[in-house]
N, C-alpha and C positions, 0 to 999 in steps of 0.2 A: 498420405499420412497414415500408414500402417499402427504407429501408435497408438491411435485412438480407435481401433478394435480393442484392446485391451487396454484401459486410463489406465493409468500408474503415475501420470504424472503429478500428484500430491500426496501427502501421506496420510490421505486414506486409500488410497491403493485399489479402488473401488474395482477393477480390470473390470468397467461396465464398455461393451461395444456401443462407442459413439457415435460411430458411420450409422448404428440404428436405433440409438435409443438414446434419454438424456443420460448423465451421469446425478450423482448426488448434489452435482454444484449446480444443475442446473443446464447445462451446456454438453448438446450434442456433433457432431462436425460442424454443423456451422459458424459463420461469423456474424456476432450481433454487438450492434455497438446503439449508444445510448444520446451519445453529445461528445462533438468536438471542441475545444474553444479556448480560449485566452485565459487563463486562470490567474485571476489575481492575490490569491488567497494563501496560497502557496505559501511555505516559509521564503523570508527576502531574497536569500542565495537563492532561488529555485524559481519565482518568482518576476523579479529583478523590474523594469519599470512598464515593460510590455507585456510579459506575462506569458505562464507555463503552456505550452500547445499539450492542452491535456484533453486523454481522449477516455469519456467511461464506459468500460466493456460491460455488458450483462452476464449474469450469473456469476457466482461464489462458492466457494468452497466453504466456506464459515457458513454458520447459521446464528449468527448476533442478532441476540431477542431485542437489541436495542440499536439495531441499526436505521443509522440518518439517510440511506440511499436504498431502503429493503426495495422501493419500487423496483429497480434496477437488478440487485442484487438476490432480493430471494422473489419477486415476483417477476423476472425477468422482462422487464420493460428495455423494447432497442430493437433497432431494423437489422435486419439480414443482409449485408456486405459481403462484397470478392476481399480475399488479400492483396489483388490489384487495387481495387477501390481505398482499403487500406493504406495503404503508401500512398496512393492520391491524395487522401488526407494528411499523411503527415507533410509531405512537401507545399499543400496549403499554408497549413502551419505557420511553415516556416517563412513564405511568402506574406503573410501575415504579422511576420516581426517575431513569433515566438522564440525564447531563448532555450528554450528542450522540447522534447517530446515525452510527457509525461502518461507513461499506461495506468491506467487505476483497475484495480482487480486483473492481471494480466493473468493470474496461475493458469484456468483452463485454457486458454487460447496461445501459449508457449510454442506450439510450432505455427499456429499463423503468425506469431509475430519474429518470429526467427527469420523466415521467409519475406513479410513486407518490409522488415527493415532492410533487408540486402537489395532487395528491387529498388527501394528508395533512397541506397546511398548511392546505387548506380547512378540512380536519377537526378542525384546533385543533393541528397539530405546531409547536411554536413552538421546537425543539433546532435548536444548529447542527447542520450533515450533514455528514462527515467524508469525503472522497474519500481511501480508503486505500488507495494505489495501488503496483505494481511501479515505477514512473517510464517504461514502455516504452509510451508515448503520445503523439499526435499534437497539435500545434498548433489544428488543427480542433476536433478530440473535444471539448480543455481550451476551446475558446470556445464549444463547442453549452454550457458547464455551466455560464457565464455567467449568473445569477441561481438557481441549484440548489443549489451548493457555497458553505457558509462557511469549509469549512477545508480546505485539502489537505495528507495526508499523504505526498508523495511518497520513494519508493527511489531512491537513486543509488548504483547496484549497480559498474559498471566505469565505468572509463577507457579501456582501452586493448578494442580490439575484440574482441581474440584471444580473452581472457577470456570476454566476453559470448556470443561464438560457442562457444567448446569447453564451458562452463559452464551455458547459458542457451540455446542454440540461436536469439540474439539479434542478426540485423546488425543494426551501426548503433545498438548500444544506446545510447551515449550521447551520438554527435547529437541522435538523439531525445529521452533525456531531458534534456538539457540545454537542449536549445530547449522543450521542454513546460514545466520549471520556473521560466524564463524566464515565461510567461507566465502562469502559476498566480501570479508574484509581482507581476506587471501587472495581473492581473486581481482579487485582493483584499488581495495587500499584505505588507506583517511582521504578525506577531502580533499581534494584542490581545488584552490578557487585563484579567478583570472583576476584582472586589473582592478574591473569594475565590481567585484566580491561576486559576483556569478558562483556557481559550482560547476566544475567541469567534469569532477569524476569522482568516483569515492563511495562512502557507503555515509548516512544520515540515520538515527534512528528515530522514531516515534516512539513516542509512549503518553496513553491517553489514561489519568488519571480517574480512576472510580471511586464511585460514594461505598465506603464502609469495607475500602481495599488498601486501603495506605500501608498495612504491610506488606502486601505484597509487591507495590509499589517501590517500597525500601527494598527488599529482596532482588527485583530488579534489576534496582540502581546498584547495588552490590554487585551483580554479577558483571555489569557492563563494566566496572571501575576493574573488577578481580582478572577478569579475563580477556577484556579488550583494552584496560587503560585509559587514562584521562584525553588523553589526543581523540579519544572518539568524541562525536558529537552527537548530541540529544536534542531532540523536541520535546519537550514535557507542555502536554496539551491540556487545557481545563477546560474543551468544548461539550464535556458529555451533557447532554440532554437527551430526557428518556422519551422514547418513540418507538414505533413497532407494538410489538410487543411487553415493552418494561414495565407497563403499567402491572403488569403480572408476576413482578419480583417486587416485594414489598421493598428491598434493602436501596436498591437501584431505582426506585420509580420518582428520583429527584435528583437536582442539578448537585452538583460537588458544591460543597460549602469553601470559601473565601480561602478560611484559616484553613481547609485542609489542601487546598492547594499551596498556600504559603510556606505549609508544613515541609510539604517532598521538594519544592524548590529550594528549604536550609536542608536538608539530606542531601541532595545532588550535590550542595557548594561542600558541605561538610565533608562528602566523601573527595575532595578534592578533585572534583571531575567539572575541569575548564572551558569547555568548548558546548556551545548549545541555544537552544531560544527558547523562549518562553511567551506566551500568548497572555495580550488583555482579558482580563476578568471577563471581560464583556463577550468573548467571542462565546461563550455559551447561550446558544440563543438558533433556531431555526433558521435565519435570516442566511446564512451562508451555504444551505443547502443548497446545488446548482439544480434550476429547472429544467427537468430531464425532457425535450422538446423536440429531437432529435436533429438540430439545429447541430450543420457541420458537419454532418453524415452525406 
């Protein structure tokens, strides 16, 4: 993996030597993974009644002062695995009933997972692979993953930069994801879903709604309607609860209120954008955090 002498593979472009040192995300050559297991949490298509073979990588490229997984993510909790070991896991998985293989945080480790996935289709993996991703990704990255990836789960966290930076410690967050989701939709499509409403390929977006962000929110939703059309499909999430660090942002250090999630869910219908889910009130709440155990590994 000559690569990771010089990362580049996010756009922060860090060209930090990973064979000898960490990068900013966290993650040096190695492979460190957190928990493998059934996800039931999933959106339904992804989901479906056996559950996502989701696997959570350590370290990140974001820096979310309110993230729900920082154990994992910026305090790099997770054992050190082969990309053999890798693909052993996912064909567990799959022996297990799971209807994908679902990566969560996959940006730094892109060429380990290039590589166990091919070992494990040889092996009989025959699951879509879910690229479940922050959306803070490069044009490049999304087309090395051109015949790897059936489904991308991409974040489209901000609009406006201010955010992405005081929040994310993210320039340029969503030039970037905006041009990455661009091409995740070039590259396998809208949805398809099988008999049973499974998804089997496509791109899904996320978007996790903030306290004392709803425009930007709307802004969002504009752009997905403007320039990807109503056939795409949204998650509009009201999980945020503040954790980590958010105690330390006055604006964010509380749950989203009711009415303002009811708010961006008549903006989505209004912009005439048909296709998407929407989460109980109630899933904002710790309780869906997974116990990072290393259970699966």
């Amino acid at each position: 993996m000559n690569e990771l002498e010089s990362c580049k593979i996010c756009p922060r472009r860090c060209s930090t030597n990973r064979t000898q040192n960490l990068g900013p995300c966290g993650v040096g050559k190695e492979l460190v993974v957190a928990k493998a297991f059934l996800h039931q949490w999933e959106e339904p298509c992804l989901s479906g009644n056996a559950g996502s073979g989701t696997i959570f990588f350590s370290g990140c490229n974001l820096h979310c002062v309110f993230c729900q997984n920082y154990d994992i993510s910026q305090e790099n909790f997770g054992k050190t695995i082969s990309i053999e070991r890798l693909s052993e896991i996912m064909l567990e998985l799959q022996e297990q009933g799971a209807v994908n293989i679902n990566l969560v945080s996959p940006t730094p480790y892109v060429f380990h997972i290039i590589e166990a996935v091919s070992i494990a289709r040889k092996s009989g993996l025959a699951l879509p692979i879910v690229y479940n991703t922050n959306g803070y990704e490069t044009e490049e990255t999304i087309e090395m993953l051109r015949g790897t990836i059936d489904i991308y789960l991409p974040d489209i966290k901000y609009f406006e930069d201010k955010y992405a930076l005081k929040y994310s410690n993210a320039p340029y967050y969503f030039e970037y994801a905006s041009k990455a989701i661009l091409c995740m939709v070039k590259q396998v499509g809208y949805p398809v879903f099988d008999d049973t409403g499974l998804m089997r390929k496509g791109v899904l977006i996320r978007h996790m709604i903030m306290p004392d962000m709803l425009d930007d929110s709307k802004r969002l939703l504009r752009w997905i309607k403007d320039e990807l059309g109503i056939e795409t499909y949204v998650s509009l999430m009201c999980q945020y609860t503040p954790m980590y660090k958010a105690n330390q942002f006055e604006e964010i250090n509380r749950k989203l209120d009711e009415w303002e999630y009811d708010y961006i869910v008549a903006v989505f219908l209004r912009l005439g954008l048909e296709n998407g889910f929407v989460q109980d009130f109630s899933s904002a709440t710790t309780d869906y955090v997974p116990n990072f155990d290393l259970s699966g590994i």
